[in-house]
MIDOSE-1310 file (N, C-alpha, C; in nm, 2 decimals, decimal comma, always signed):
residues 59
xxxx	+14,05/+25,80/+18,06/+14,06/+25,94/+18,10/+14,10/+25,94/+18,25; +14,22/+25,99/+18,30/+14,21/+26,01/+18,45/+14,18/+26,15/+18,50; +14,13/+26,09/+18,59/+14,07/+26,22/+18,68/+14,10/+26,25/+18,77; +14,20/+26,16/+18,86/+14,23/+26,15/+18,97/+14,30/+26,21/+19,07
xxxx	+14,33/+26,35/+18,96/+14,43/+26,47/+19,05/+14,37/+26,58/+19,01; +14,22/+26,60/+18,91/+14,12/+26,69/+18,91/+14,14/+26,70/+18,77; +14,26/+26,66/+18,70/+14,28/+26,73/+18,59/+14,23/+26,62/+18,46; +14,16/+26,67/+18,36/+14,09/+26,61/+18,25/+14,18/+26,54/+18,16
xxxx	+14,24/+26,45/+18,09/+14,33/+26,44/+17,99/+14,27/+26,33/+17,87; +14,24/+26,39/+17,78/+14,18/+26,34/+17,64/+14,25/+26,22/+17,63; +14,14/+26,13/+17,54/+14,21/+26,00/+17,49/+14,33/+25,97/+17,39; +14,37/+26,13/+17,31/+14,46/+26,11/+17,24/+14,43/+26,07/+17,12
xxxx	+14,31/+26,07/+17,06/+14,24/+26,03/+16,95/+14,27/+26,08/+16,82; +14,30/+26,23/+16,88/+14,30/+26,31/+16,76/+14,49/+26,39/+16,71; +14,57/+26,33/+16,83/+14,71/+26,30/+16,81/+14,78/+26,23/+16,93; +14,93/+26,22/+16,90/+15,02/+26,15/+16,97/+15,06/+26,28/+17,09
xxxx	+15,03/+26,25/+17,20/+15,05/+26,33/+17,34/+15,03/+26,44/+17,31; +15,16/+26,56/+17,25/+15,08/+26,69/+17,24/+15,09/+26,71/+17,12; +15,08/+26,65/+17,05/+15,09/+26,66/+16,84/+14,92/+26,66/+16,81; +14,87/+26,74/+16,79/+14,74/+26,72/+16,77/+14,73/+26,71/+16,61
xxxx	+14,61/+26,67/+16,55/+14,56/+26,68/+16,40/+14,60/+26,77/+16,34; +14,63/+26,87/+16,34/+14,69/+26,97/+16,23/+14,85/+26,97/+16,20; +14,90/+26,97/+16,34/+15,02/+26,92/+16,35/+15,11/+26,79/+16,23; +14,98/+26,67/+16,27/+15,06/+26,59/+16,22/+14,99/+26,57/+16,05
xxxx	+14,91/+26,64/+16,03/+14,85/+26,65/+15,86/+14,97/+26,80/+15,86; +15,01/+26,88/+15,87/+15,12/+26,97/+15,84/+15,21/+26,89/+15,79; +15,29/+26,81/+15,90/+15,44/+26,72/+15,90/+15,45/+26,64/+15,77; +15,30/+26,54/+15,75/+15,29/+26,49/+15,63/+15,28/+26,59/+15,49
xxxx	+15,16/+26,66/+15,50/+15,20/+26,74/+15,36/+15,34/+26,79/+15,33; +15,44/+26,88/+15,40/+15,50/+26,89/+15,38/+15,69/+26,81/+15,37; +15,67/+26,70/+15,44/+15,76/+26,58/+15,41/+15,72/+26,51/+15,23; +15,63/+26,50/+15,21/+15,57/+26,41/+15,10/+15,58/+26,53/+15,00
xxxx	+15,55/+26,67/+15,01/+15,57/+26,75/+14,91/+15,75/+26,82/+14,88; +15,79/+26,88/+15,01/+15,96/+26,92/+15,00/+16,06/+26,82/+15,03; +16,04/+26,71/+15,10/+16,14/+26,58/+15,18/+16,28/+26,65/+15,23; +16,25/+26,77/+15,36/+16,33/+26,88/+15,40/+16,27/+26,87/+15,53
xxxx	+16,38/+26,84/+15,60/+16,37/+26,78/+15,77/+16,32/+26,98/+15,86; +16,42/+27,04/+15,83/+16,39/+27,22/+15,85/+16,26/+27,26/+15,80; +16,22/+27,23/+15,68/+16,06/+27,30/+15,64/+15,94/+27,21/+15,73; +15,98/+27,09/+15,69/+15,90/+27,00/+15,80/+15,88/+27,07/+15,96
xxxx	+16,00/+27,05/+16,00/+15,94/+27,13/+16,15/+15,89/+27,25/+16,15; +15,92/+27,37/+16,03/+15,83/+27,47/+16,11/+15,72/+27,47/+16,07; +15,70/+27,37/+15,94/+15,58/+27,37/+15,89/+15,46/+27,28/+16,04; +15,50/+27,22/+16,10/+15,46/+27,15/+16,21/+15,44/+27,23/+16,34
xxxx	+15,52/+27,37/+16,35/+15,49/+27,43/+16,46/+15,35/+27,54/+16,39; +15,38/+27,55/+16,26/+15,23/+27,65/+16,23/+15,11/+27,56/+16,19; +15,11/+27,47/+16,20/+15,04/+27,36/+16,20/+14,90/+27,33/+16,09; +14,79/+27,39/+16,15/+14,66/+27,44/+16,05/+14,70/+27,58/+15,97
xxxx	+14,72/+27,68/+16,02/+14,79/+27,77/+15,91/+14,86/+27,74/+15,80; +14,95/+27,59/+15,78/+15,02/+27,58/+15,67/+14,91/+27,48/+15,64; +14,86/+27,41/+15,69/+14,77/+27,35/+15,60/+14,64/+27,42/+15,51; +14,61/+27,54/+15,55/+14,52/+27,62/+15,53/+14,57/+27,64/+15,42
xxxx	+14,73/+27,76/+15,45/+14,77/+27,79/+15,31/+14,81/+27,66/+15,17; +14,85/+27,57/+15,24/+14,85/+27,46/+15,12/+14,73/+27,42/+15,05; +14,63/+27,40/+15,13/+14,48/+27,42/+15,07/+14,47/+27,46/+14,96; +14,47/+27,60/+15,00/+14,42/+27,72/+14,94/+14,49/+27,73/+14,79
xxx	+14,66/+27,74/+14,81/+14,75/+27,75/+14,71/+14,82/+27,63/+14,60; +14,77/+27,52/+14,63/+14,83/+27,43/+14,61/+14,70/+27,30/+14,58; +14,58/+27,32/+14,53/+14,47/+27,27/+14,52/+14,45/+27,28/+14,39
């Protein structure tokens, strides 16, 4: 973790730089479900919302 210019920065545990966990469980559901490079990304910018709805609808 550095601290050294005041600012906090997580270890990245929970994604790749700024791809957090919902992000990258979106990317995969919907790569593995449509294999559509365009659904994939906006599915990735709504991140837990399409996971939510996939959940929900698709369970």
């Amino acid at each position: 973790m550095d601290t050294s210019n005041g600012t906090r920065r997580g270890c990245g545990c929970l994604g790749i730089g700024s791809f957090g966990l919902g992000t990258i469980i979106a990317v995969v559901i919907s790569w593995t479900t449509w294999h559509n490079v365009i659904w994939t990304i906006i599915h990735g910018f709504l991140s837990w919302a399409f996971v939510l709805w996939y959940l929900i609808f698709h369970s």
